[in-house]
py3Dmol code that shows the C-alpha trace and the ligand (Angstrom):
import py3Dmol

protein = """\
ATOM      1  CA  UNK A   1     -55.414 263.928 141.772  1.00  0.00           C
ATOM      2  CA  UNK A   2     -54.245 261.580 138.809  1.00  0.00           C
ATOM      3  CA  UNK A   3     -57.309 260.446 136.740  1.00  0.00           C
ATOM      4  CA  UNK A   4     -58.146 256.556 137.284  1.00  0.00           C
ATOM      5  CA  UNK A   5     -60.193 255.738 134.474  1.00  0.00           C
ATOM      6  CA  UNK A   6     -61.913 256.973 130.814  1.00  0.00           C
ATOM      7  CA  UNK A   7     -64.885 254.846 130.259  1.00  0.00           C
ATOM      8  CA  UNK A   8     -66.078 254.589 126.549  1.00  0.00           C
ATOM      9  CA  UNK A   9     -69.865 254.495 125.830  1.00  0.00           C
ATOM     10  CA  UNK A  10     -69.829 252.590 122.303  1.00  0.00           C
ATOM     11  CA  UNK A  11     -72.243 253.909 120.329  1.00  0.00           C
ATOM     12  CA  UNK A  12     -73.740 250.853 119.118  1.00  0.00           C
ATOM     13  CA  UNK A  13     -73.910 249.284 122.887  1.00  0.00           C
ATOM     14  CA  UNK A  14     -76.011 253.137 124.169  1.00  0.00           C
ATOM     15  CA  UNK A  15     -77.768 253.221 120.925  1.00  0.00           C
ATOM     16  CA  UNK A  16     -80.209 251.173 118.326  1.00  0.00           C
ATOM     17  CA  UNK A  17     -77.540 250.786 115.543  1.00  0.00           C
ATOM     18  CA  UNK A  18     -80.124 250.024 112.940  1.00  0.00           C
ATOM     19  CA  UNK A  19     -83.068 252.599 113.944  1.00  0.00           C
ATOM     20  CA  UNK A  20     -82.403 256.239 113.413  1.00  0.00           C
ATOM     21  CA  UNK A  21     -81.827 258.425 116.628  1.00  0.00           C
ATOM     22  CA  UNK A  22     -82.616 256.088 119.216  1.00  0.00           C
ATOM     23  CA  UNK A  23     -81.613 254.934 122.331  1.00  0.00           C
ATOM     24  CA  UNK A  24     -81.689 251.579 124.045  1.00  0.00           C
ATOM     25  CA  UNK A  25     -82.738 253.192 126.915  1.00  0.00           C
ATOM     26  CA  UNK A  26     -81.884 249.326 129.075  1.00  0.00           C
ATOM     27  CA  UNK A  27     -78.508 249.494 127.873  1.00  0.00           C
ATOM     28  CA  UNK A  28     -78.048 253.523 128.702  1.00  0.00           C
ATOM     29  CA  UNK A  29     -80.349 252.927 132.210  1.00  0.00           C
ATOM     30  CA  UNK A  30     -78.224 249.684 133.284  1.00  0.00           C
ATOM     31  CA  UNK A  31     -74.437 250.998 132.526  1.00  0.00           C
ATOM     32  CA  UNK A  32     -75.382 254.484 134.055  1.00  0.00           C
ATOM     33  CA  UNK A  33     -76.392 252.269 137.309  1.00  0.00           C
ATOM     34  CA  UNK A  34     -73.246 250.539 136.929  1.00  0.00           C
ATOM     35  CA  UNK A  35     -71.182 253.371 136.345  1.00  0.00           C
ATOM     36  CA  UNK A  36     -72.162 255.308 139.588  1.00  0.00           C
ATOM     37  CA  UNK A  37     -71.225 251.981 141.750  1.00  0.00           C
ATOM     38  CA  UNK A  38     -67.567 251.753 140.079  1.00  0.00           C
ATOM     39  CA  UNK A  39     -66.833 255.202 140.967  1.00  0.00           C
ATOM     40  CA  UNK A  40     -68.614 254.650 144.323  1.00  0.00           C
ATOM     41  CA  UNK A  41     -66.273 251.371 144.977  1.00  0.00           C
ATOM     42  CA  UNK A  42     -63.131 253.320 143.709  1.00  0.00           C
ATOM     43  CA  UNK A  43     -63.821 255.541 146.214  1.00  0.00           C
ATOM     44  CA  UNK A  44     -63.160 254.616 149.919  1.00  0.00           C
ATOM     45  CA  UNK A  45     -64.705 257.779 150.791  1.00  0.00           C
ATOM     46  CA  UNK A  46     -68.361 257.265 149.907  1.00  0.00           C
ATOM     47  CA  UNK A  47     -70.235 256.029 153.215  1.00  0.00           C
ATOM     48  CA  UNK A  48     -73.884 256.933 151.727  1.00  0.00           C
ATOM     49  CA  UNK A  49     -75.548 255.588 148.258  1.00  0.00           C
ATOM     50  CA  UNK A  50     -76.357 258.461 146.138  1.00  0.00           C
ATOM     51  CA  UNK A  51     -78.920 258.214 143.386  1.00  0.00           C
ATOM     52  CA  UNK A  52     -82.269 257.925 143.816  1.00  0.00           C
ATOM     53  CA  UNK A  53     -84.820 258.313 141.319  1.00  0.00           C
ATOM     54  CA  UNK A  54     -85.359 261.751 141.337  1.00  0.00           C
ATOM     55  CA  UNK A  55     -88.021 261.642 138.336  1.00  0.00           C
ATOM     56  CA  UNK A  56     -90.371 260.126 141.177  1.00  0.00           C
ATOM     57  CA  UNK A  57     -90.243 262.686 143.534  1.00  0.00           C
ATOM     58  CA  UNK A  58     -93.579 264.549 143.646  1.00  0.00           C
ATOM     59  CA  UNK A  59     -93.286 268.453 143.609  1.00  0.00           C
ATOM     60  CA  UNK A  60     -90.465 268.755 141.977  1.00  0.00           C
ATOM     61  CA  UNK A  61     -88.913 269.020 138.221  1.00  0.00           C
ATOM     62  CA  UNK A  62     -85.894 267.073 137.422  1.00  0.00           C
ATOM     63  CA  UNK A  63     -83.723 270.128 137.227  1.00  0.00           C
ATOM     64  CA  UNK A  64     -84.603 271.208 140.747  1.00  0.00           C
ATOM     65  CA  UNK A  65     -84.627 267.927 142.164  1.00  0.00           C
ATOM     66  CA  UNK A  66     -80.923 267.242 140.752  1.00  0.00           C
ATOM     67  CA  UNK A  67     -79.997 270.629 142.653  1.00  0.00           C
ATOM     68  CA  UNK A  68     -81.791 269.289 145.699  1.00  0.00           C
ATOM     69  CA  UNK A  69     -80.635 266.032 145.972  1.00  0.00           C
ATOM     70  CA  UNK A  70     -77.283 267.016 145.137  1.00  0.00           C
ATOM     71  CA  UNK A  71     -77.392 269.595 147.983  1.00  0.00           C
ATOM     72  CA  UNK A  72     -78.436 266.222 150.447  1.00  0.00           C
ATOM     73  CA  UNK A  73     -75.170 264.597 149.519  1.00  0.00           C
ATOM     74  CA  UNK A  74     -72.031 264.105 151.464  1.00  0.00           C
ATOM     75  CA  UNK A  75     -69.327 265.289 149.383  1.00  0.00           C
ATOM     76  CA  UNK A  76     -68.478 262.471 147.004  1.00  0.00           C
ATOM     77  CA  UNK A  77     -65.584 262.898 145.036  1.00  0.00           C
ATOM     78  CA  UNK A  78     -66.516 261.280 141.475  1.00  0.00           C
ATOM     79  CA  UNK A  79     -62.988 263.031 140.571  1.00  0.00           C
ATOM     80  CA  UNK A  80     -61.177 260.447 138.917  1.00  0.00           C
ATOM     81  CA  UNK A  81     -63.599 259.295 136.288  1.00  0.00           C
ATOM     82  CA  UNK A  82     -64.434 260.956 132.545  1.00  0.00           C
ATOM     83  CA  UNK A  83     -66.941 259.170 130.648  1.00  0.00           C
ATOM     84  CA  UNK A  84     -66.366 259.685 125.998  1.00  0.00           C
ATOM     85  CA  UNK A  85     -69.415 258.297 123.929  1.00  0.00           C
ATOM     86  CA  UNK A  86     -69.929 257.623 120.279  1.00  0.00           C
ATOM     87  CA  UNK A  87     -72.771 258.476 118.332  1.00  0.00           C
ATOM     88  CA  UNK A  88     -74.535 255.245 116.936  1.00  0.00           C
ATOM     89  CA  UNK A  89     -77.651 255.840 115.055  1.00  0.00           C
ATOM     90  CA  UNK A  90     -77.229 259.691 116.137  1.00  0.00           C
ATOM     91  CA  UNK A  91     -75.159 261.685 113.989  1.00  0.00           C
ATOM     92  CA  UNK A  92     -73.604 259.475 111.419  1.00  0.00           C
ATOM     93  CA  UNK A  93     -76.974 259.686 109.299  1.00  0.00           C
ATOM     94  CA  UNK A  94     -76.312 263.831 109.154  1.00  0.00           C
ATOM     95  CA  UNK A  95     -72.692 263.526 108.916  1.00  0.00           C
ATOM     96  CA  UNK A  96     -72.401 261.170 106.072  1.00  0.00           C
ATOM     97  CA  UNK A  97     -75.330 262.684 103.895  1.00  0.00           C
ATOM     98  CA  UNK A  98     -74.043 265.855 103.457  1.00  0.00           C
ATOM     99  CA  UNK A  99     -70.246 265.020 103.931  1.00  0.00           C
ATOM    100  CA  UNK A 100     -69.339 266.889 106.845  1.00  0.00           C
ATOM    101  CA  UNK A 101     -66.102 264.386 107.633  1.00  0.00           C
ATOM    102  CA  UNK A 102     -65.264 265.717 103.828  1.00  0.00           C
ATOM    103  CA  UNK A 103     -64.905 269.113 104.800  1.00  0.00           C
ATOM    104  CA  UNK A 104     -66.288 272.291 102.902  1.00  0.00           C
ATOM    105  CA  UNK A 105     -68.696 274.067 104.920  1.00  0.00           C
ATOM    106  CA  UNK A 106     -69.045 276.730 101.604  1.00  0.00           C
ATOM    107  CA  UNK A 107     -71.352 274.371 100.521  1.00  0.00           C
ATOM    108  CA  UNK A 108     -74.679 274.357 101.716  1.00  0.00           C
ATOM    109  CA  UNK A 109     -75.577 270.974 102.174  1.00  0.00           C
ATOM    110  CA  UNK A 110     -72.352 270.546 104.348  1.00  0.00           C
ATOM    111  CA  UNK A 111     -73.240 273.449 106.360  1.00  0.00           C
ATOM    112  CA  UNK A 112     -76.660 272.250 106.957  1.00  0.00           C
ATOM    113  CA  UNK A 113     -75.125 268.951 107.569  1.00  0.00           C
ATOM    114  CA  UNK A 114     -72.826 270.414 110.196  1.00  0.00           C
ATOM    115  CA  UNK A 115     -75.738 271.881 112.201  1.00  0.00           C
ATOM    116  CA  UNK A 116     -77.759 268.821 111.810  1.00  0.00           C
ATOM    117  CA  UNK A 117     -75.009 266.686 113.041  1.00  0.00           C
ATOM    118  CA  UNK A 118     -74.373 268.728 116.256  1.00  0.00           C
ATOM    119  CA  UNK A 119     -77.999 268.504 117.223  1.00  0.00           C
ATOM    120  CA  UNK A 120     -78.008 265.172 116.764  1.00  0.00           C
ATOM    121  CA  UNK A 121     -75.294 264.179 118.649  1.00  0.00           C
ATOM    122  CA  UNK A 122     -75.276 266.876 121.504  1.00  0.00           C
ATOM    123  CA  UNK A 123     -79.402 265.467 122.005  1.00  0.00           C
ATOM    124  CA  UNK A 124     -77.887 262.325 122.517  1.00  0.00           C
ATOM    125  CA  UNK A 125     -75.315 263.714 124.410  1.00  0.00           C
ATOM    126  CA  UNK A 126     -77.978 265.290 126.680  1.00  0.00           C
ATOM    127  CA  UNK A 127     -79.785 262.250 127.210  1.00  0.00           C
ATOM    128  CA  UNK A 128     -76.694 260.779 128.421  1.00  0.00           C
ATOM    129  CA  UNK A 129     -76.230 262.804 131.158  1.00  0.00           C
ATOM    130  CA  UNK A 130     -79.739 263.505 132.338  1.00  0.00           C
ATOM    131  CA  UNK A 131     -79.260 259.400 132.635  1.00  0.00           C
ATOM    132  CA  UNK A 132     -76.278 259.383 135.065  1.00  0.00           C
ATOM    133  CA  UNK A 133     -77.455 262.270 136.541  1.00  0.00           C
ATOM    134  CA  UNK A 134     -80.839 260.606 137.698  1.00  0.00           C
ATOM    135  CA  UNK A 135     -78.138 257.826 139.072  1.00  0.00           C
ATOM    136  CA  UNK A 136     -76.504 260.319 140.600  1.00  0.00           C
ATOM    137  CA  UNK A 137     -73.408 260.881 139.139  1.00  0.00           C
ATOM    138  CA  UNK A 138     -72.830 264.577 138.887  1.00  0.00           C
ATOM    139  CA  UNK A 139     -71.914 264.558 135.081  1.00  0.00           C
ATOM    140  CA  UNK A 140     -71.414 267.718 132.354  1.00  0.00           C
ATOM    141  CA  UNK A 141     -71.743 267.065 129.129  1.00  0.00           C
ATOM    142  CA  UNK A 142     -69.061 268.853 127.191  1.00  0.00           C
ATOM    143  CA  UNK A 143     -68.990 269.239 123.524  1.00  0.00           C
ATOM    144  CA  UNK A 144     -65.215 269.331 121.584  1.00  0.00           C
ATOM    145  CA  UNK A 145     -66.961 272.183 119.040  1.00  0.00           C
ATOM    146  CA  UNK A 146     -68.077 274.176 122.098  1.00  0.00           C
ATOM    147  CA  UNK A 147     -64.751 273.665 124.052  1.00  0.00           C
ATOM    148  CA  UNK A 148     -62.713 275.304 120.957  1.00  0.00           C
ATOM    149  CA  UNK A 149     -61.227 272.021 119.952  1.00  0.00           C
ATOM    150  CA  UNK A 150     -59.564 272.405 116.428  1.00  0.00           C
ATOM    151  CA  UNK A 151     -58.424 269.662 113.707  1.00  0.00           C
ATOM    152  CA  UNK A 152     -56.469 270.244 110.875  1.00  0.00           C
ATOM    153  CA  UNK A 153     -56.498 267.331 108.306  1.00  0.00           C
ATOM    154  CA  UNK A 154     -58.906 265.340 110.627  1.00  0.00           C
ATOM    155  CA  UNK A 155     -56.704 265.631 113.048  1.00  0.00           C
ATOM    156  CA  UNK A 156     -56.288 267.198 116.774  1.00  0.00           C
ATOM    157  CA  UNK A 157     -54.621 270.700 116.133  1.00  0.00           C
ATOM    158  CA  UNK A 158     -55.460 272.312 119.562  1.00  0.00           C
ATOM    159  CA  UNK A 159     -57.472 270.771 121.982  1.00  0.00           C
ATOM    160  CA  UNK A 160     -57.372 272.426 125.017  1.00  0.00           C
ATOM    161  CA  UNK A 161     -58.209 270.372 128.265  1.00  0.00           C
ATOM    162  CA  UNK A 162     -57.906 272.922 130.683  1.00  0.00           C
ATOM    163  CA  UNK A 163     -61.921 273.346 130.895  1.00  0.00           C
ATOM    164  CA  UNK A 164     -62.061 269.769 131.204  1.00  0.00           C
ATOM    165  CA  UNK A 165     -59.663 269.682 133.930  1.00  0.00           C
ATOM    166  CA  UNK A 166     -61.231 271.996 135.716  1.00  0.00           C
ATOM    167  CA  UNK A 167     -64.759 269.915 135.828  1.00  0.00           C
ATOM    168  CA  UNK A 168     -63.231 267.015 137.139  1.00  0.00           C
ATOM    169  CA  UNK A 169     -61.556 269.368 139.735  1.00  0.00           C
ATOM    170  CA  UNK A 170     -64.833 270.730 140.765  1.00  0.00           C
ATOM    171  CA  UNK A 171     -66.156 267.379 141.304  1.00  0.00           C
ATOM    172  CA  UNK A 172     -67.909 266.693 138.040  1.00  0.00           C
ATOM    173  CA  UNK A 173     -67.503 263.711 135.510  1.00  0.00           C
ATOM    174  CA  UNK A 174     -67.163 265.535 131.899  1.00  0.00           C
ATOM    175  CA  UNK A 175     -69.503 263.680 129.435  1.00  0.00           C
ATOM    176  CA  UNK A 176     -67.471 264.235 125.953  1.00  0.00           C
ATOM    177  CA  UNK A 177     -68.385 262.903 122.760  1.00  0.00           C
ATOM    178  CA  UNK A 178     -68.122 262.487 119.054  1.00  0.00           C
ATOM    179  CA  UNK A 179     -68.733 265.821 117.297  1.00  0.00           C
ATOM    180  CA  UNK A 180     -68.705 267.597 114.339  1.00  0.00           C
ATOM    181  CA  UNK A 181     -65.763 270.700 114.435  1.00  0.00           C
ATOM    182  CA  UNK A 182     -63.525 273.225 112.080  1.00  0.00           C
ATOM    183  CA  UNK A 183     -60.743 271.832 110.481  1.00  0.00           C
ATOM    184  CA  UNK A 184     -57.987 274.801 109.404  1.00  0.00           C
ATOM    185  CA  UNK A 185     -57.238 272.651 106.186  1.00  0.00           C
ATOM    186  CA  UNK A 186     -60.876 271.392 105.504  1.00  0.00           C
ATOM    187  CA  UNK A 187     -63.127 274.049 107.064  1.00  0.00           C
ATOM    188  CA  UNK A 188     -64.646 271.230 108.681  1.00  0.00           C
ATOM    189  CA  UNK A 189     -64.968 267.410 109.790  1.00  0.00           C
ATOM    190  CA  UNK A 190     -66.183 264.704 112.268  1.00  0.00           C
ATOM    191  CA  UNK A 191     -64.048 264.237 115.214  1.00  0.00           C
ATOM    192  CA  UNK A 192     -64.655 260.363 117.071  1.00  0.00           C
ATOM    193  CA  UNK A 193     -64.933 259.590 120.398  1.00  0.00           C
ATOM    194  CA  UNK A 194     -62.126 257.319 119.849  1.00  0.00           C
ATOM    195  CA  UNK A 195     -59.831 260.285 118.768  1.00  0.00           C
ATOM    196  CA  UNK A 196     -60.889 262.006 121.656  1.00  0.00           C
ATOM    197  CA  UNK A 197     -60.126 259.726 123.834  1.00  0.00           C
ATOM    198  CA  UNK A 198     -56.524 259.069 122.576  1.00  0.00           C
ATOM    199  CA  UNK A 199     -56.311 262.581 123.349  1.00  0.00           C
ATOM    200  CA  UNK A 200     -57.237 262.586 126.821  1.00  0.00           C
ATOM    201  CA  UNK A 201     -55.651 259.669 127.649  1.00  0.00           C
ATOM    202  CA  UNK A 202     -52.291 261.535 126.602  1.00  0.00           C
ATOM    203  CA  UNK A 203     -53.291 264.365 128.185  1.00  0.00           C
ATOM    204  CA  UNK A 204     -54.724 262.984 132.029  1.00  0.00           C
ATOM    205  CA  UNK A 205     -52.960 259.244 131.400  1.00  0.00           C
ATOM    206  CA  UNK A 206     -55.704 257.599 133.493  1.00  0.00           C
ATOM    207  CA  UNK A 207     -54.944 254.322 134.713  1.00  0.00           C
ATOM    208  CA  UNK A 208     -57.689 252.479 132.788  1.00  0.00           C
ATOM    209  CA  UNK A 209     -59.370 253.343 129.389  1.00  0.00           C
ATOM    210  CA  UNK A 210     -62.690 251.232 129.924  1.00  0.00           C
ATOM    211  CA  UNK A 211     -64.509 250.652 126.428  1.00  0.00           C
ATOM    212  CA  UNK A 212     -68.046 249.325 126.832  1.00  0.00           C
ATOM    213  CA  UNK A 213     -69.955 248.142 123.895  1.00  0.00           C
ATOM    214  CA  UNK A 214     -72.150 245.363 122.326  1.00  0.00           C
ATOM    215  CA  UNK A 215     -69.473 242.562 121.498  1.00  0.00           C
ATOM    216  CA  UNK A 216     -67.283 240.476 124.187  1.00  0.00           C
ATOM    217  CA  UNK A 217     -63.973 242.723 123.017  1.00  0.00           C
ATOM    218  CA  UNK A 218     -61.955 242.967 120.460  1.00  0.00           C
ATOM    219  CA  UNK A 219     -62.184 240.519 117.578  1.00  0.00           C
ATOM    220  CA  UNK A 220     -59.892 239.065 114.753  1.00  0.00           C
ATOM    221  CA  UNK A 221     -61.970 240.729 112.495  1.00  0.00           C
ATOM    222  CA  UNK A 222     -65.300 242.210 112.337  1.00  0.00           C
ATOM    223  CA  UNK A 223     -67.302 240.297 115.116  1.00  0.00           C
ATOM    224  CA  UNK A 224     -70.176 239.866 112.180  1.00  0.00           C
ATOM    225  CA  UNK A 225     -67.604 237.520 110.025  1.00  0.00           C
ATOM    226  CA  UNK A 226     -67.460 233.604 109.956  1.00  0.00           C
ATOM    227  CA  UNK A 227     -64.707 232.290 111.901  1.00  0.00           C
ATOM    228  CA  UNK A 228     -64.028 235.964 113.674  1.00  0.00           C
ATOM    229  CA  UNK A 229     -62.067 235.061 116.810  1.00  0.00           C
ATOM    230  CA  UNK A 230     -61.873 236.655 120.238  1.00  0.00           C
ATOM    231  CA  UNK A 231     -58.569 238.064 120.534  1.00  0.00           C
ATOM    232  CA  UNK A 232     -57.395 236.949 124.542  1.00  0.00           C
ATOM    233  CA  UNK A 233     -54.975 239.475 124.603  1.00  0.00           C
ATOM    234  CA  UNK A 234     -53.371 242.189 122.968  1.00  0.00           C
ATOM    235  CA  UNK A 235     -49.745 242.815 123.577  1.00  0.00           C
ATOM    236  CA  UNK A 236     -48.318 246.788 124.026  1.00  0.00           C
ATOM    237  CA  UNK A 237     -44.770 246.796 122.874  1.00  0.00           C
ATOM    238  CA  UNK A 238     -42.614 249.825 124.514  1.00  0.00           C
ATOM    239  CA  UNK A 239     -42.349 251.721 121.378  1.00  0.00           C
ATOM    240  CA  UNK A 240     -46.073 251.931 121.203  1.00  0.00           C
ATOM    241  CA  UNK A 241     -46.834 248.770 118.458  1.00  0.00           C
ATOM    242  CA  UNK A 242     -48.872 245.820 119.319  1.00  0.00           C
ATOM    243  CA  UNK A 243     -48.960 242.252 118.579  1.00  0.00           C
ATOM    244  CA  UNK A 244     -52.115 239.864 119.619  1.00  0.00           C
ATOM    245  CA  UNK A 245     -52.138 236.559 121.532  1.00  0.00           C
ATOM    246  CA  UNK A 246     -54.902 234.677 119.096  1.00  0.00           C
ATOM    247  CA  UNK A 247     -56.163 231.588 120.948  1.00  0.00           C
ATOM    248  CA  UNK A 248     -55.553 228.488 118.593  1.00  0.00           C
ATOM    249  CA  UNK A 249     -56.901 224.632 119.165  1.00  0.00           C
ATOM    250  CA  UNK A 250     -53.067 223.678 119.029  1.00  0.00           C
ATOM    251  CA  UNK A 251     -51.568 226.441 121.030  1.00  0.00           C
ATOM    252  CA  UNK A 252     -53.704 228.126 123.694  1.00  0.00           C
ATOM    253  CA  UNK A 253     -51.255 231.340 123.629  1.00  0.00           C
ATOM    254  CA  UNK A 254     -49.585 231.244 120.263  1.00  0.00           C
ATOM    255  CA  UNK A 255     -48.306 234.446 119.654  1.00  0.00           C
ATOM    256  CA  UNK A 256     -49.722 236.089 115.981  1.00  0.00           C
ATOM    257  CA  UNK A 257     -48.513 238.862 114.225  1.00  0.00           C
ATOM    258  CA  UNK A 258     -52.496 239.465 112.751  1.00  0.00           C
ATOM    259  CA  UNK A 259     -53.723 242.895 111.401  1.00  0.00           C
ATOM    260  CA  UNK A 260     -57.144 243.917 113.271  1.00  0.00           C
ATOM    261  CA  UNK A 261     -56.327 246.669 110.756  1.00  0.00           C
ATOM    262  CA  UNK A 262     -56.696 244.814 107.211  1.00  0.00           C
ATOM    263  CA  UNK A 263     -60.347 243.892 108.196  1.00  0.00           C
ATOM    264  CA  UNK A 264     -61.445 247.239 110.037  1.00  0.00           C
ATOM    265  CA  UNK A 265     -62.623 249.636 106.978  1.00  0.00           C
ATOM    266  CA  UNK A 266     -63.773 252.440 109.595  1.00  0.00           C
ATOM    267  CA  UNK A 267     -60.488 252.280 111.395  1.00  0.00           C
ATOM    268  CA  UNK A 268     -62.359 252.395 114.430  1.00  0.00           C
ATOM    269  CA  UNK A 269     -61.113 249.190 115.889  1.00  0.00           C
ATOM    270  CA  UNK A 270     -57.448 250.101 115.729  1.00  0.00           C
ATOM    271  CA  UNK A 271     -58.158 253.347 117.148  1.00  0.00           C
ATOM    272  CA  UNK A 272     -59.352 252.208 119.569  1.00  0.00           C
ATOM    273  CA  UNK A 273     -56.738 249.605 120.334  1.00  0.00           C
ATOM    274  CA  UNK A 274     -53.624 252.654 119.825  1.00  0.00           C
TER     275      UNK A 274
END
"""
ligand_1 = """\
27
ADP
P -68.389 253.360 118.332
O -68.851 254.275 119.389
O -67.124 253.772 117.660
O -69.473 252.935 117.386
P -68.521 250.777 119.461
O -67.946 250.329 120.743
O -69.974 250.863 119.406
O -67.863 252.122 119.107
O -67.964 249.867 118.301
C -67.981 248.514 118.498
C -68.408 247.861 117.228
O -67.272 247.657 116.416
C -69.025 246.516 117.487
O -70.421 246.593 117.380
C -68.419 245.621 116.424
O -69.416 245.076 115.598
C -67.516 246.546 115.607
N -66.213 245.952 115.253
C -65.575 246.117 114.053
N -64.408 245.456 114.043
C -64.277 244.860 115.244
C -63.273 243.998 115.833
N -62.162 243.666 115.165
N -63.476 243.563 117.104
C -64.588 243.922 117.795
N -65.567 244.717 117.286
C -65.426 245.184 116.037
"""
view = py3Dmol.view(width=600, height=400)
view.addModel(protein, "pdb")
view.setStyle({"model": 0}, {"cartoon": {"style": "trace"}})
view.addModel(ligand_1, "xyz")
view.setStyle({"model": 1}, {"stick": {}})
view.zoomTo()
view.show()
């Protein structure tokens, strides 16, 4: 069955940007609610509303009231959705301390880095999913480090799907995210959601790629900057390049030739756009 859509958890729209490790548990509670009635929609199938909130049930822990109320359901098929988040105040701390996106995991610091980056960002990662799951979307989190994803020079060497495939076969929405993994030419470095998600989308070609975050889309330049201007539309030329349409007072669809790029120092914006 072809894949329909990858939705994109921004980190900074799941998370408290400025405040170390912590979630904005309305965002995480209210987009989880959300997500469950796309898929639902999407899915002629679904006659009964799943989700309740299991953490209320008396008698039972949320573990065996997930298997419970999962055993209750109708067979829903949830099978055309993934779900990719970043890592906002989780993670980045870790990572860029010790320089795990540098590589070099002979040094200590790095190494240490490493580890404290993957519990960082697998916690949050956990916390995800317990939050669709008490929704009731029947969601895995799966971690590129654990699934034997490789980079060399930062980027995708071997990243095997197949696992991921197989989830979303069984029923289940994979929960991937940013991670730290082992680079063959740098021992080691940060892989982003974004990346990851360029690499599903080759690899399933949904229909949709869905990013969800804390600004009304993509900008001009950084949303934070005077003047920044919402971009209407972004133009996907056959060979892959793109062009925007930037909204002026004299021409409402003036085509521009502008450069999210020359403004986005993370490169994050115009990964996300490619
Ligand atoms: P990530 O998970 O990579 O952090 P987000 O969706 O949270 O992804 O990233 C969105 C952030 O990117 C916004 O908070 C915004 O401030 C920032 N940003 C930087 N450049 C741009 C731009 N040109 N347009 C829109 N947002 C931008």
């Amino acid at each position: 069955k072809p894949i329909r859509c990858i939705v994109k958890l921004g980190g900074s729209a799941i998370t408290c940007k400025n405040e170390l490790e912590t979630i904005n548990e309305e965002n995480l509670k209210t987009v989880s609610r959300q997500l469950r009635q796309t898929m639902m929609v999407s899915d002629s199938s679904c006659g009964k509303v799943l989700g309740m909130d299991w953490s209320k049930r008396p008698g039972f822990t949320e573990t065996s009231c997930v298997v419970d109320d999962f055993c209750d359901q109708p067979a829903l098929d949830f099978s055309h959705f993934m779900v990719v988040h970043g890592a906002g105040s989780f993670g980045h701390f870790q990572a860029s301390k010790s320089g795990v996106h540098k590589g070099g995991l002979n040094r200590l610091l790095v190494k240490a880095g490493f580890v404290a980056t993957r519990i960082s960002v697998t916690s949050l990662n956990l916390e995800i999913v317990r939050a669709l799951a008490r929704e009731g979307v029947p969601s895995i989190g799966m971690s590129p480090f654990a699934c034997g994803w490789l980079t060399c020079e930062r980027n995708i060497a071997s990243a095997d799907v197949s696992m991921v495939a197989k989830a979303i076969d069984s029923g289940f929405v994979p929960v991937m995210h940013g991670d730290a993994v082992l680079d063959a030419a740098q021992a080691c470095t940060i892989l982003s959601g974004d990346v990851i998600i360029r690499h599903l989308a080759e690899q399933f070609k949904p229909e949709f790629v869905v990013f969800l975050t804390d600004v009304l889309g993509v900008y001009d330049r950084p949303p934070t900057e005077p003047n920044a201007v919402l971009l209407r539309e972004i133009e996907v030329r056959e060979d892959g390049s793109w062009s925007v349409v930037k909204p002026t007072l004299e021409n409402m669809n003036k085509q521009v030739e502008i450069t999210v790029a020359a403004h986005d120092t993370t490169g994050g914006m115009v990964t996300k756009i490619s």
